[in-house]
C-alpha positions as CSV (number, residue, x, y, z in Angstrom):
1,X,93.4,41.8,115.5
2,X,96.7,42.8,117.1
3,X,97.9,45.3,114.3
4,X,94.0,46.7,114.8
5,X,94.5,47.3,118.2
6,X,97.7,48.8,117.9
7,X,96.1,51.1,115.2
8,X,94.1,52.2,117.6
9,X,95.6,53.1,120.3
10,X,97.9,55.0,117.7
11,X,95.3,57.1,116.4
12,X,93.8,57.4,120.3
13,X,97.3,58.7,120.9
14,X,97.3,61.2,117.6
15,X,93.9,62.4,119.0
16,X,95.3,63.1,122.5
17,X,98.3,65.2,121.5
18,X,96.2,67.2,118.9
19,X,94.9,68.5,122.0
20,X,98.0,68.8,123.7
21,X,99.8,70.5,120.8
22,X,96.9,72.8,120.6
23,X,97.4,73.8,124.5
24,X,101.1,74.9,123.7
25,X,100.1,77.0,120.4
26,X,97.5,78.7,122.5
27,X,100.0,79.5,125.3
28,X,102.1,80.9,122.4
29,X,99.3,83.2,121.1
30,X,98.5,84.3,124.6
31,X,102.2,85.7,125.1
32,X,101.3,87.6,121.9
33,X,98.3,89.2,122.4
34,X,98.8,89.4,126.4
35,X,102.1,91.6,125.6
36,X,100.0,94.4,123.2
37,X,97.8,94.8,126.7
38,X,100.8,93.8,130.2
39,X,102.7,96.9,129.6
40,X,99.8,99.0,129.9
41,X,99.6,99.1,133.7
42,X,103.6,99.1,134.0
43,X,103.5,102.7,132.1
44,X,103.3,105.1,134.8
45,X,106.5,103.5,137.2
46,X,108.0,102.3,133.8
47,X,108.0,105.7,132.6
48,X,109.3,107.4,135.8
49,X,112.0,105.0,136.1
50,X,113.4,105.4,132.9
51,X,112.6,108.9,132.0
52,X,109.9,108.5,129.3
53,X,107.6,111.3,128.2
54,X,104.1,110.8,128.0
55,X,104.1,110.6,123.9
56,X,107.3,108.0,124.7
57,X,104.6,105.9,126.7
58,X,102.2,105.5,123.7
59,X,105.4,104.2,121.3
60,X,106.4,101.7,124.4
61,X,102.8,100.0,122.9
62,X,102.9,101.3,119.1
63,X,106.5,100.0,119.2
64,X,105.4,96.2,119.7
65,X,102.1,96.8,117.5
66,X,104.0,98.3,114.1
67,X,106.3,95.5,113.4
68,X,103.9,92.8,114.4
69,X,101.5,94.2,112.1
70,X,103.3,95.1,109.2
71,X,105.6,91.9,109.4
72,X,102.8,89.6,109.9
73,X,101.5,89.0,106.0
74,X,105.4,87.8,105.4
75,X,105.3,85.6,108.4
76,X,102.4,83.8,107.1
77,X,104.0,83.5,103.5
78,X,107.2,82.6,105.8
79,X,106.0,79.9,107.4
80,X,104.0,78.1,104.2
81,X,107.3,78.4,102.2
82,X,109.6,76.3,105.1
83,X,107.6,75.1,107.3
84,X,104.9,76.2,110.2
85,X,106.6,74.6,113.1
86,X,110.0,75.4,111.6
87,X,109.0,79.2,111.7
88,X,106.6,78.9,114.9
89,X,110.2,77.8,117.0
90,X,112.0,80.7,115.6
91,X,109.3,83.1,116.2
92,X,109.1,81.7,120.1
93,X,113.0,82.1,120.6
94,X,112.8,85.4,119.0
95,X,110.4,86.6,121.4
96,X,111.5,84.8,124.5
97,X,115.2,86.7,124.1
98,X,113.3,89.8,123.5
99,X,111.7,89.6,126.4
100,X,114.7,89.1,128.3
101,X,116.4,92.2,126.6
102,X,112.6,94.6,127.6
103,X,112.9,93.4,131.0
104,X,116.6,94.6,131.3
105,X,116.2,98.0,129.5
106,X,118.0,100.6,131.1
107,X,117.1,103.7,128.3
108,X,113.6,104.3,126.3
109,X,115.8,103.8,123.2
110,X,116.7,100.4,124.7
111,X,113.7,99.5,125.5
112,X,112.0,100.4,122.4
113,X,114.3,98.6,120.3
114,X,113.6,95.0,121.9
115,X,109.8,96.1,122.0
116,X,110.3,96.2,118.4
117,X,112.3,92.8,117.8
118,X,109.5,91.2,120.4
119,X,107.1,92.2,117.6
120,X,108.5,91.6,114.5
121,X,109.1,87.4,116.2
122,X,105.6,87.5,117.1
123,X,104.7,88.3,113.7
124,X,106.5,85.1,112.6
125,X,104.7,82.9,115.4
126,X,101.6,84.1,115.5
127,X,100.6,82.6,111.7
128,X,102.4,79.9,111.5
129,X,100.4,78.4,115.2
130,X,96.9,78.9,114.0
131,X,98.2,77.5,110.5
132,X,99.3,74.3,112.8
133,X,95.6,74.6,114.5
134,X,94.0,74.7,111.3
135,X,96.3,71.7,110.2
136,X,95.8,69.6,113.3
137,X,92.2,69.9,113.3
138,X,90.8,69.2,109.9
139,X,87.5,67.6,111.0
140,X,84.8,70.7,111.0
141,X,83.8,69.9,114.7
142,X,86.9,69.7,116.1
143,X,88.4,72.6,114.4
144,X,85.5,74.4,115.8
145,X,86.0,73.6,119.1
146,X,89.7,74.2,118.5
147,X,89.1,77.6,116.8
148,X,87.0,78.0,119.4
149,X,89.8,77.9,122.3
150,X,91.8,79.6,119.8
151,X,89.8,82.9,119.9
152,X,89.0,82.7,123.7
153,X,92.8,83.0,124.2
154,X,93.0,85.9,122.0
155,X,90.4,87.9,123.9
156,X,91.6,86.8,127.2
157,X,95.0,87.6,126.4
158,X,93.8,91.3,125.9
159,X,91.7,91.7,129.3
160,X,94.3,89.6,131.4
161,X,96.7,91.8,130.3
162,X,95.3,94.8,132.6
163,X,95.1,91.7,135.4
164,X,98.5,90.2,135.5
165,X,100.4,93.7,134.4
166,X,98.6,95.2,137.4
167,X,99.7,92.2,140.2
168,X,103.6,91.9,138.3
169,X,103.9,95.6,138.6
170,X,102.8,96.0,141.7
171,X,104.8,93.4,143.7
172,X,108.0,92.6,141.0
173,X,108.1,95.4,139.5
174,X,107.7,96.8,135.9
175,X,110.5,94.6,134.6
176,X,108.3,91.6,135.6
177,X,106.3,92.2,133.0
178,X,108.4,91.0,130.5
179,X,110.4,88.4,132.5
180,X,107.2,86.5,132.5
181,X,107.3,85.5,129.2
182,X,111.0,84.0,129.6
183,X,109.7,80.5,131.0
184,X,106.6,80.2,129.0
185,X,108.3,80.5,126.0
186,X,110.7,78.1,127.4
187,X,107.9,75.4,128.3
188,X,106.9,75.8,124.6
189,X,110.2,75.2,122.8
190,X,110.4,72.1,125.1
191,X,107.4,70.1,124.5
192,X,106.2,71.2,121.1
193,X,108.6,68.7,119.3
194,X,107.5,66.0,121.2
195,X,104.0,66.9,120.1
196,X,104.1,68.2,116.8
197,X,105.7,66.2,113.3
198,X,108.3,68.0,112.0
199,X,107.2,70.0,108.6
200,X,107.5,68.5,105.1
201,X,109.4,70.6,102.8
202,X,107.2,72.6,100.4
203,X,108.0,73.4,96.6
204,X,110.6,76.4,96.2
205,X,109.1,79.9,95.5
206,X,110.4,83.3,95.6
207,X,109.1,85.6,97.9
208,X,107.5,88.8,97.6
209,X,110.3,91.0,98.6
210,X,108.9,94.5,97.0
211,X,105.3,93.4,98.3
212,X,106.6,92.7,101.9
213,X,108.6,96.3,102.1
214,X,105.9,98.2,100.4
215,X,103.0,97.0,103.3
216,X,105.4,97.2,106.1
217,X,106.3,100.8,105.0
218,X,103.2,102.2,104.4
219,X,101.8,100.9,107.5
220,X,104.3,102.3,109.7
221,X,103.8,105.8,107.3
222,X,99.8,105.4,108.4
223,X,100.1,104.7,111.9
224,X,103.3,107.4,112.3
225,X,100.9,110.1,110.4
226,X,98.2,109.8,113.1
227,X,100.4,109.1,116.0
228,X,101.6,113.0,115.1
229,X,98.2,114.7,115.0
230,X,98.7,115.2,118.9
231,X,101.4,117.5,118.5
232,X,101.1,118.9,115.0
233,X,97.5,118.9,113.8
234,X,95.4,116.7,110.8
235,X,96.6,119.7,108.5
236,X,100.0,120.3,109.4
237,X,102.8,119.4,106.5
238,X,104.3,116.8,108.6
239,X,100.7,114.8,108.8
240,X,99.7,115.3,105.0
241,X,103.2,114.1,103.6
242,X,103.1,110.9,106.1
243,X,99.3,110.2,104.8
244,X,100.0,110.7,101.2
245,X,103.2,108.3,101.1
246,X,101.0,105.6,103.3
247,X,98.3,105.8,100.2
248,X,101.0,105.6,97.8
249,X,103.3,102.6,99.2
250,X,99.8,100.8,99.9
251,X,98.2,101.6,96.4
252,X,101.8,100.0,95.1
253,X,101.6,96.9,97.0
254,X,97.8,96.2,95.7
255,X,99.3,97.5,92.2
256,X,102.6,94.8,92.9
257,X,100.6,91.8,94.3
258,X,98.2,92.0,91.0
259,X,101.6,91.4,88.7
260,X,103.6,89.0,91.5
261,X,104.5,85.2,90.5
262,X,104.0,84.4,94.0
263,X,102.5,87.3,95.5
264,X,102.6,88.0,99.3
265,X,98.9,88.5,99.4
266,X,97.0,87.1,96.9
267,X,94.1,89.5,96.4
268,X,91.9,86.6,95.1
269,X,91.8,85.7,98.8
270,X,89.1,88.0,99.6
271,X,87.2,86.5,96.8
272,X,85.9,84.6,99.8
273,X,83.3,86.4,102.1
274,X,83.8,85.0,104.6
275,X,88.0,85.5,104.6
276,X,86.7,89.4,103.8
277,X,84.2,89.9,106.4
278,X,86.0,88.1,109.7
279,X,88.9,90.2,108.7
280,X,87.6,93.3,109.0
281,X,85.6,92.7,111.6
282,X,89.3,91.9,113.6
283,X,90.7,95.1,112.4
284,X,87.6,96.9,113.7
285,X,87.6,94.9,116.9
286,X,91.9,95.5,117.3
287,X,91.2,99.5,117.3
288,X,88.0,98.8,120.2
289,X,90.0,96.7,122.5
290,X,93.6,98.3,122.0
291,X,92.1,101.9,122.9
292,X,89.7,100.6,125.7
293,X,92.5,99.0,127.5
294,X,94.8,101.5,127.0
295,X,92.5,104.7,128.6
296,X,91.0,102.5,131.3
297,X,94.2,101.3,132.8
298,X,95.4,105.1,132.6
299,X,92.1,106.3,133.9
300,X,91.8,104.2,136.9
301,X,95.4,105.2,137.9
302,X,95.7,108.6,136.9
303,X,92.0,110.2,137.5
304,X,90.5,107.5,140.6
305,X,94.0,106.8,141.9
306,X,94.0,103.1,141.8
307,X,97.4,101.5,142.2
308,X,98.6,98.8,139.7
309,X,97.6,95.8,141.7
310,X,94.2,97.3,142.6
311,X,93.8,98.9,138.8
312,X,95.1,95.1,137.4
313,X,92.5,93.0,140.1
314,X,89.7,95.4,138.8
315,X,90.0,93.2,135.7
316,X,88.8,90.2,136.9
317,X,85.2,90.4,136.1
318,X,86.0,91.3,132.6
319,X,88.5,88.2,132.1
320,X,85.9,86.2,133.8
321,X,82.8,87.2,132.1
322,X,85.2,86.3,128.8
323,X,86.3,83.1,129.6
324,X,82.8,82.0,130.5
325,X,80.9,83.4,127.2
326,X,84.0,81.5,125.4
327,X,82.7,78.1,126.5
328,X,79.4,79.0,124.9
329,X,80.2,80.1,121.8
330,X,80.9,77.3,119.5
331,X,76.9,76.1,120.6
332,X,75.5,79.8,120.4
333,X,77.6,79.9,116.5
334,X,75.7,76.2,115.8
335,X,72.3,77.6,116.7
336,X,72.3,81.1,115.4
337,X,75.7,80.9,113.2
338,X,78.9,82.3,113.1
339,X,77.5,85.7,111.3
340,X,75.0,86.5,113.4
341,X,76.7,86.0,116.3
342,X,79.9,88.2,115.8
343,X,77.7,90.5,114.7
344,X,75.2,90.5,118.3
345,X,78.4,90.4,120.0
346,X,79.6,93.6,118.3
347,X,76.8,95.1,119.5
348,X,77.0,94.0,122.8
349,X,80.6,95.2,122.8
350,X,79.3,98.6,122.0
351,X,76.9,98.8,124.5
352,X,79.4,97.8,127.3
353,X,81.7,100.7,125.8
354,X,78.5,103.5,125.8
355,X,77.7,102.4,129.7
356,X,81.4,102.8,130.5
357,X,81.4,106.1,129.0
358,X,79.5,107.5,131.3
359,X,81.3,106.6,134.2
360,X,82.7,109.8,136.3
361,X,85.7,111.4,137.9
362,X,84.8,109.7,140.8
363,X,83.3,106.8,139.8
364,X,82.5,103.8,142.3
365,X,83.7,100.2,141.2
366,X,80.2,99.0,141.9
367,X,78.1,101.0,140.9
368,X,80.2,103.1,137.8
369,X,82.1,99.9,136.6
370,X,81.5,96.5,137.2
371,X,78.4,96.1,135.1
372,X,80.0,97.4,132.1
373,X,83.1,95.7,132.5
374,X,81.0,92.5,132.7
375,X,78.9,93.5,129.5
376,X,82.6,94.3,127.7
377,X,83.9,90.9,128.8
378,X,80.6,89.2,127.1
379,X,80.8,91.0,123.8
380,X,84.8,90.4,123.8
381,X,84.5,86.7,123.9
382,X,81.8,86.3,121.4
383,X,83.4,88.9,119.1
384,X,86.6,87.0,119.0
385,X,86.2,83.6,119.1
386,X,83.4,83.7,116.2
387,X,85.4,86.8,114.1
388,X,88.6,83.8,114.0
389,X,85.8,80.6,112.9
390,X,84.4,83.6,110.1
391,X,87.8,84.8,109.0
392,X,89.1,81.3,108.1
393,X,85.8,79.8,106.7
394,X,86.8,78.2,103.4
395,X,90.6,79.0,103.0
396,X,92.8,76.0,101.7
397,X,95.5,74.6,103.5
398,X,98.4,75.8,101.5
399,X,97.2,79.2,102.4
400,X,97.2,78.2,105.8
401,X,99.4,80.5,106.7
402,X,98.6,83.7,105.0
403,X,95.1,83.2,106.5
404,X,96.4,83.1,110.1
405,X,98.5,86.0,109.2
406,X,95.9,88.2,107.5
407,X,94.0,87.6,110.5
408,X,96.8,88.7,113.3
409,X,97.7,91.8,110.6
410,X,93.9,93.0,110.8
411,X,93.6,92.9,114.6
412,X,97.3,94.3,115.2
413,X,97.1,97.4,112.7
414,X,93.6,98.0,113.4
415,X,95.0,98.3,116.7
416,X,97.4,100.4,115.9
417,X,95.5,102.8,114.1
418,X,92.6,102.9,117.0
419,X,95.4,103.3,119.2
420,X,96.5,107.0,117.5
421,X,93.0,107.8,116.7
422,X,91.1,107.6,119.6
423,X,94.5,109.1,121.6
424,X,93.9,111.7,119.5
425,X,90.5,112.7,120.1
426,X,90.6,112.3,123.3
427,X,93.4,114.6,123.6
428,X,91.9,117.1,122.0
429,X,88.9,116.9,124.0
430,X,90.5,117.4,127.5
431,X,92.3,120.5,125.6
432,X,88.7,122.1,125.1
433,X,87.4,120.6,128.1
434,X,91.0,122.6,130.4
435,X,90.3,125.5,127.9
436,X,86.7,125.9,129.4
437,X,87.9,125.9,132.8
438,X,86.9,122.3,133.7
439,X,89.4,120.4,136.9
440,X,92.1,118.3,135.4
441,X,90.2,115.1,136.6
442,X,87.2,116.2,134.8
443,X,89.0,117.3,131.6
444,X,90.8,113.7,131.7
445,X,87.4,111.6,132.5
446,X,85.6,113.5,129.5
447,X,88.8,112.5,127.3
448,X,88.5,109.1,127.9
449,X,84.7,109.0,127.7
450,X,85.6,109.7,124.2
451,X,87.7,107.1,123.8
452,X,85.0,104.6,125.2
453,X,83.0,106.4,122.6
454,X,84.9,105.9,119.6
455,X,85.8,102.4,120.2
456,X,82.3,101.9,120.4
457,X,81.7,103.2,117.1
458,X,84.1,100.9,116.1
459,X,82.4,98.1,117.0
460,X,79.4,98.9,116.1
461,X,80.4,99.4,112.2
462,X,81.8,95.8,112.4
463,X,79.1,95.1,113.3
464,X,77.2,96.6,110.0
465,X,79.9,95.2,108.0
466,X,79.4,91.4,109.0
467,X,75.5,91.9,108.5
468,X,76.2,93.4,105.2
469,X,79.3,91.8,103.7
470,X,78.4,88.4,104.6
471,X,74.7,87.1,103.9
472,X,72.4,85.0,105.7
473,X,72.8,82.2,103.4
474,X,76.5,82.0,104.9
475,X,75.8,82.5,108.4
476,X,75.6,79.0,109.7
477,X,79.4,78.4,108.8
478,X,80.1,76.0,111.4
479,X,77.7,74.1,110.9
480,X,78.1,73.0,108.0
């Protein structure tokens, strides 16, 4: 009876730090996705203080966003070849010293290069904690709900971003919003080995060296190419040559992961609808979010004169309408299933993004902006919690971690690449919009309508693709 009760107040035990290790992992993630979105709010005084042009600003983001991306596929391989929490304690001391060396940046160049390195350790954490998730959770319900806290820290991450960079910057200063990291990261590295068995050594592979430097390459070629159209034009040399060496180093990694031992990315992967669909629904909603954040904090400051802390605080209904709708997710996905709900909250995504669009030079928080903002928040935390339950539907635990990378590459370059698009069009619309004689504050609010615009469109084609790729006979994932 004794060695019963002793069993189980083990396993009660087990139970209880699953829970606890997953509040840690999350805390992780949210210092990864919150740094894509802090800085934004920081750019104007960060850019004054340190001398930064305006096309600078953009690469203070893209800077963070490249490596992460393009580095996240071999962080996943990374971290199933020698361990998740192995590779998750690296990734967090990477980041935390990066953080450090941002916050102390005296020169652009400075401060670009430990944007980069705060990146590229994100891209080795990031897998390898919802590969622990995924492995601490293996009961369907529980990993639900898990997945489900998972993907409300993602999409909070992004909106409280705006918040926190907006109160940091406004009473610490810009530097603050990097310093912030420093302890969280700290807190981390403290108690996750306390609450989280130390990895068993896999079986030795080689890794995909050729496949790893021909993705990260031609990602960085593709973003770089359409970073550039704002100063040299779709047509100009510089553009074409940058877009036809991203086709080619992308068409050779497909053509070197077909003939790998031990590819990078297996392509058999996507064999799986589900792994297919959720990811491209997370590119699709990385290039919505990283341009929406990125034109409204500039817009609020620049064309209705908001400080940071009023521009950050301006957030709060957004965050709040996310975290809320992120409680009620995992029931809404059992009712309707995880398909049709990433898909309705595309949708509703999209139509928060069209009603913002609308909003004018002098727009009122009331009456311009807080209804949207709400609607936004809804679709956000719908859209991410059920795109991270779709996108790892199905996917074995020894590709664990390519899984949780392939998810973080999608949202990060898609990112990235809505980032330079929907720059671009907007820039080129307050060009016509000056060029017809319309105020600067006019030719401004019509750019970033368009922004609004195109992110909607993005979300609205992830939608399609969800309702198309996957069918209806695979919509109640999580309920199974």
């Amino acid at each position: 009876m004794s060695s019963m009760v002793q069993t189980a107040i083990t396993n009660s035990r087990a139970v209880s730090y699953r829970w606890w290790a997953l509040i840690a992992l999350a805390l992780a993630q949210f210092l990864v996705v919150l740094d894509a979105s802090i800085v934004n709010i920081a750019l104007p005084s960060l850019g004054s203080e340190l001398h930064l042009s305006t096309n600078t600003l953009s690469w203070v983001i893209t800077a963070y966003v490249l490596p992460f991306g393009g580095m996240l596929l071999l962080g996943g391989r990374l971290s199933d070849r020698f361990g998740h929490r192995k590779l998750f304690m690296i990734g967090v001391t990477g980041f935390a010293l990066a953080s450090a060396a941002a916050g102390l940046a005296t020169s652009g160049a400075w401060l670009l290069t430990a944007r980069a390195i705060q990146g590229a350790s994100a891209a080795l954490l990031a897998p390898a904690a919802l590969a622990l998730v995924t492995k601490l959770f293996a009961d369907p319900r529980d990993r639900a709900k898990a997945l489900g806290i998972w993907g409300a820290v993602a999409g909070i991450g992004s909106a409280a971003g705006v918040l926190l960079g907006g109160v940091l910057t406004a009473s610490l200063g810009w530097s603050s919003v990097f310093y912030v990291n420093v302890p969280v990261a700290i807190l981390v590295l403290v108690t996750v080995p306390f609450l989280i068995a130390k990895d068993s050594l896999g079986d030795h592979v080689s890794l995909d060296v050729p496949g790893s430097a021909t993705v990260t390459a031609g990602i960085v070629a593709l973003v770089a190419a359409l970073s550039g159209t704002e100063q040299v034009g779709w047509t100009a040399p510089q553009t074409l040559v940058l877009i036809g060496l991203a086709v080619v180093l992308l068409g050779s990694f497909i053509f070197l992961e077909k003939r790998a031992t031990n590819p990078l990315m297996p392509l058999g992967i996507f064999r799986n609808k589900s792994v297919a669909g959720g990811n491209l629904a997370m590119l699709l909603i990385g290039g919505a979010t990283t341009g929406l954040f990125f034109a409204l904090s500039v817009y609020m400051q620049q064309v209705l004169h908001y400080g940071a802390l009023k521009a950050g605080l301006t957030q709060l209904p957004l965050a709040g309408a996310l975290v809320m709708i992120a409680g009620v997710v995992p029931a809404v996905i059992k009712s309707i299933g995880t398909r049709n709900t990433l898909a309705g909250s595309l949708v509703l995504l999209a139509a928060g993004l069209i009603w913002l669009s609308f909003s004018p030079s002098d727009a009122s928080f009331i009456t311009h902006l807080l209804g949207p903002s709400i609607l936004i928040g809804i679709g956000l935390g719908g859209a991410f919690v059920s795109g991270t339950e779709l996108a790892v539907h199905g996917v074995a635990d020894a590709e664990a971690g390519l899984a949780s990378g392939l998810i973080n590459t999608s949202q990060q370059i898609g990112g990235a690449i809505g980032l330079a698009l929907l720059t671009t069009v907007a820039s080129s619309r307050m060009d016509h919009l000056m060029g017809s004689g319309a105020s600067e504050a006019k030719a401004l609010t019509g750019g970033f309508s368009w922004v609004f615009l195109g992110a909607a469109g993005f979300a609205v084609i992830g939608a399609i693709v969800v309702l198309t790729l996957i069918r209806s006979s695979s919509s109640s994932i999580v309920s199974d």
